[in-house]
N, C-alpha and C positions, 0 to 999 in steps of 0.2 A: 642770625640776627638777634641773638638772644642776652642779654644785658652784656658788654665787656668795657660797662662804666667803670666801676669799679678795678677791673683790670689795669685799665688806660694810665688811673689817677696813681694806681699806687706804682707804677710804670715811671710817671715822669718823677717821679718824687724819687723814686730813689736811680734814675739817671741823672739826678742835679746834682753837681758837686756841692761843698759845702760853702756858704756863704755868710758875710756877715747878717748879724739880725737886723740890720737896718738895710737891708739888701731882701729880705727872704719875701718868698710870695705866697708860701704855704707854712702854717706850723700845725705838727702834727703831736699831740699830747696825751701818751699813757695817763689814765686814770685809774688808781687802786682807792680813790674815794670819788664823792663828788664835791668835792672842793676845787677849787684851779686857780693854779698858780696865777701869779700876778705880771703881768707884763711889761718888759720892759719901758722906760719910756721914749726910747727911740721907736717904739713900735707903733705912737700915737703922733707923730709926726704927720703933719700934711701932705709930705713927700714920702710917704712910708710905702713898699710895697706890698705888703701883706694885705694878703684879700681874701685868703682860703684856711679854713681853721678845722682841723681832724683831731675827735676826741674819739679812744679807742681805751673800751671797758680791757684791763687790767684786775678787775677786782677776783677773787680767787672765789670761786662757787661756795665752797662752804661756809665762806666769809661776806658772800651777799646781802644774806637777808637783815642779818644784820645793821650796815650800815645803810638799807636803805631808810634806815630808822634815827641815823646818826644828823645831828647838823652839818652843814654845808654852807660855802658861802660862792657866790660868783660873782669875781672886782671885775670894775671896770674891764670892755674888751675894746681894741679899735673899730670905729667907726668904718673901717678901709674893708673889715672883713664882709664879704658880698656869698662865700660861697660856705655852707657846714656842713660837714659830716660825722654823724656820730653811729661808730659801728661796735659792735661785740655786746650790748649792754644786755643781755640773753634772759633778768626780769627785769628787765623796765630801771625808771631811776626813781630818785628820791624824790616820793612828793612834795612839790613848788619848786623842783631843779627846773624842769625843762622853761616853765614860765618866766624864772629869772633868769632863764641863758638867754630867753626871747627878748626878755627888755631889754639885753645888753646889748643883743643885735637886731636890733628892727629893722633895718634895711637888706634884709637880707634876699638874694636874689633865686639863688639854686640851695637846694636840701639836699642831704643822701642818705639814707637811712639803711644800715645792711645790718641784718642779724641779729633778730630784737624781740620782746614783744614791748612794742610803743605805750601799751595801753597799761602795763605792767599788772601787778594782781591786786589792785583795791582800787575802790571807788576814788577816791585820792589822787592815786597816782593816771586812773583815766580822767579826771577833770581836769587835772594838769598839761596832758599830750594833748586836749583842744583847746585848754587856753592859749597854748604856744602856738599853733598853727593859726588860730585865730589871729592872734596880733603881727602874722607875715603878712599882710598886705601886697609887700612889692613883690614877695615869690612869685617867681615866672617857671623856672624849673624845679620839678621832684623827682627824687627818685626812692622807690621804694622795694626794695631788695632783700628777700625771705624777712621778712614782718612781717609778724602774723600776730593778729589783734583779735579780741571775742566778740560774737556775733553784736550786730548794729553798732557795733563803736563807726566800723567804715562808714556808715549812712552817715550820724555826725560830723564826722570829720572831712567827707567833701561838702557838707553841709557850708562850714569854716574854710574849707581851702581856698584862695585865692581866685577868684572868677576870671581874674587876668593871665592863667596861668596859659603857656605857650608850650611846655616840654611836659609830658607826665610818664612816667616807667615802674610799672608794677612789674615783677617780677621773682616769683620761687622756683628752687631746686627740686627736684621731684623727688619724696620720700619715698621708696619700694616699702620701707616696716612698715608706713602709716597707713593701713587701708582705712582710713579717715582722710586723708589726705586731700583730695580735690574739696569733700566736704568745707574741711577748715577754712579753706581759699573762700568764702562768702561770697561765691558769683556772684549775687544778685546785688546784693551792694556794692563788686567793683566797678560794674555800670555804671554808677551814680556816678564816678566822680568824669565821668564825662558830661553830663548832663549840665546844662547851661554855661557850657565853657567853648562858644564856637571862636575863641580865639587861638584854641591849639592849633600847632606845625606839626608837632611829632607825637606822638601814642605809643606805648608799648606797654602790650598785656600780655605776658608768656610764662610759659614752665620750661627750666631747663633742664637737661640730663644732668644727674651727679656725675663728678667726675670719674673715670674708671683705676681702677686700681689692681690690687696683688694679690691682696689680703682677701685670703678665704673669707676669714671670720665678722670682714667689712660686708655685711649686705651691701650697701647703699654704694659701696665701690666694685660689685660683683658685678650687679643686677644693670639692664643697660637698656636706655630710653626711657617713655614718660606716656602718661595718659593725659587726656583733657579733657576738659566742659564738656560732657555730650550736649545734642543739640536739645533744645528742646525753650523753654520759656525765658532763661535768661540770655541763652544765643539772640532770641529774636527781640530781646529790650536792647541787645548790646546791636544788633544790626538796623535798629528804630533808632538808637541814642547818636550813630554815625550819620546816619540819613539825617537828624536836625542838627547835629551840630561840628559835621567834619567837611564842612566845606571848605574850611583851609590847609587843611592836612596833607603834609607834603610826607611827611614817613607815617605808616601804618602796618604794626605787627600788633594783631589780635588773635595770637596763636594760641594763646591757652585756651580757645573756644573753639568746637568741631561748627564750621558753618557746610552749609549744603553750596555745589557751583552757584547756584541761583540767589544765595544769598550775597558770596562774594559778589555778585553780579550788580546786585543794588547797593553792594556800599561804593563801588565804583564805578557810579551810574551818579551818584552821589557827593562821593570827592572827587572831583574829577583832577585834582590838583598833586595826588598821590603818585611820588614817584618813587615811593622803595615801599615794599608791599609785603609781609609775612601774615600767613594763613593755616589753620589745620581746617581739612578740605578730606569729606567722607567721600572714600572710591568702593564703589562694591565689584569692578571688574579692574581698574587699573589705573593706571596714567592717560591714556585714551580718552576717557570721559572727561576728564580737565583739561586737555588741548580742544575739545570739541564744544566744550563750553563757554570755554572763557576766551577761545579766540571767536567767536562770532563778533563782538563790537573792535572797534580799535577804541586802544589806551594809549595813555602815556606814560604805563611805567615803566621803569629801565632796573631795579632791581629786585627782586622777586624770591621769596620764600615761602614754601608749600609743603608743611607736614600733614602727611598720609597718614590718614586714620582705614584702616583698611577692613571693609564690608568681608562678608563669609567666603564668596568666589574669588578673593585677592587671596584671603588667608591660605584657603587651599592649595592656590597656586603657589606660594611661598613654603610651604610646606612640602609640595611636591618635589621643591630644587628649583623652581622654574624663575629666573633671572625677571625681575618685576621693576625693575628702573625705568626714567624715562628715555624717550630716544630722540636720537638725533633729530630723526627725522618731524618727528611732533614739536619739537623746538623751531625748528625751520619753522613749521607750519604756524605756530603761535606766533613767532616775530613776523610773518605777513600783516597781520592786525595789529600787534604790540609791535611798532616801529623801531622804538627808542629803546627796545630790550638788551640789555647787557650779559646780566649774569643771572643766572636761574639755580637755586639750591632744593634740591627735593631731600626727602628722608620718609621711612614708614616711621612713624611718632619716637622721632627723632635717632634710628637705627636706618642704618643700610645707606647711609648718607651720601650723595650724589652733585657735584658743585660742577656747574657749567658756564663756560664764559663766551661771548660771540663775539669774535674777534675778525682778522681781517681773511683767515678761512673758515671762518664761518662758527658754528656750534663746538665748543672743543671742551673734553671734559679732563678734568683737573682731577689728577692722582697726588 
């Protein structure tokens, strides 16, 4: 369940053939400055189809800092454009870039933000990333993908975000070098930007596994799974901030948080309207205690993600050799109460990974 927006987008884009520009629905723009090119004008046409605009840092690292110093300018863009993404920009942009790409597109619907720090390194360049987000208005979707910003920038900036907002997706890769890592993440301000937004459908707060890889000398492609939020004072703001304001939330993955069953319990006690669900859920004996928990009420969800955070007598047993998955049988037992259950995906935080589907015989699990 763990971001594969990103994926998807750059997916169909390079499954389209190539088409005229008064034809295209996405343009996607290498930047080695922040200046940007000027558009055609078949692209401002009222019949025009472009609606999705990807700007993608090109600038060469040793040649950064530089030009964040450099003038810029941003023409005119179409009005057609509803969706932006701006990925690789690794320190941030040119102070009053991001505010005059906002006035050019004020209607803008969805955001995608991957690989960045938004906030960039000076006073400047952070009053810039909230004047831009301030004047999105109509933003209904975000998404927020390994950006990472210094501490209370986030308070701000759901301060500004969009009260109307309907989709929101935080989500980073899990560092093994950084043992600062969870730190950086500001739990207690990604809370916030739940707060006074009961108009969200979907949520997604998670840490993902780096990819794996070959390369000895890759940590980060060595090293396999992820830690999260332990429980503790910002779990339980984040399990308050659902109780008042996810009453309409139809997907919910708050995985980068360890909740206790009983908590899960009240956020789905809470949204009752939740029907795709990801959780990291402390077991101190097994999978046993989350079928005997969480099937006590009936739900209605149907697809279901639950990373194991695993207490001392889990550990031990996993260490012993002893096969610590869930089972068929507790499956069955769970979809007595969870009627509408479909597909069920476990993992011990995010290793030993397990995907089951309940199909027309029943519980089957997928190799």
């Amino acid at each position: 369940m763990s971001s594969q927006y990103l994926v998807n987008q750059t997916s169909t884009l390079e499954s389209q053939d190539p088409v005229p520009p008064s034809q295209a629905r996405a343009a996607q723009i290498p930047l080695q400055s922040f200046t940007l090119p000027t558009f055609p004008p078949e692209a401002f046409r009222s019949a025009t189809d472009l609606n999705q605009l990807i700007l993608t840092s090109d600038i060469k690292l040793d040649e950064y800092t530089e030009i964040l110093t450099k003038p810029f300018q941003v023409p005119d863009l179409p009005a057609s454009i509803k969706s932006l993404t701006l990925e690789l920009f690794s320190l941030g942009y040119a102070p009053g870039f991001l505010t005059e790409l906002g006035k050019k597109l004020p209607g803008l619907k969805a955001l995608t933000l991957y690989s960045q720090l938004l906030a960039g390194t000076t006073p400047d360049s952070r009053q810039d990333a909230l004047a831009f987000i301030r004047f999105q208005a109509a933003l209904q979707e975000i998404h927020l993908l390994d950006v990472f910003v210094p501490p209370g920038f986030m308070t701000e900036f759901s301060e500004k975000l969009s009260k109307g907002l309907k989709f929101l997706e935080l989500n980073f890769t899990f560092r093994h070098s950084d043992p600062e890592f969870l730190k950086s993440l500001n739990a207690a301000e990604v809370v916030k930007l739940l707060e006074g937004r009961g108009g969200l459908v979907g949520v997604t707060l998670s840490v993902s596994a780096p990819d794996v890889t070959e390369d000895e000398d890759d940590r980060e492609g060595t090293e396999v799974g992820v830690m999260v939020i332990k429980s503790g004072k910002e779990t339980t703001a984040l399990v308050d901030a659902l109780e008042g304001n996810g009453g309409g939330l139809v997907m919910c993955d708050v995985s980068m948080f360890e909740l206790s069953i009983e908590e899960v319990g009240k956020v789905l006690n809470a949204c009752t309207k939740i029907k795709i669900l990801g959780v990291s859920v402390w077991l101190e004996k097994g999978w046993e205690e989350l079928v005997e928990g969480l099937g006590k009420n009936e739900r209605g969800v149907e697809v279901l993600e639950v990373v194991g955070v695993p207490g001392v007598e889990l550990v031990e047993r996993m260490k012993g050799g002893e096969e610590v998955g869930i089972s068929r049988d507790g499956l069955e037992k769970l979809s007595r109460s969870w009627k509408g259950l479909k597909s069920v995906r476990v993992s011990i935080l995010r290793t030993k990974v397990e995907q089951w589907v309940n199909g027309d015989k029943g519980w089957e699990k997928k190799v």
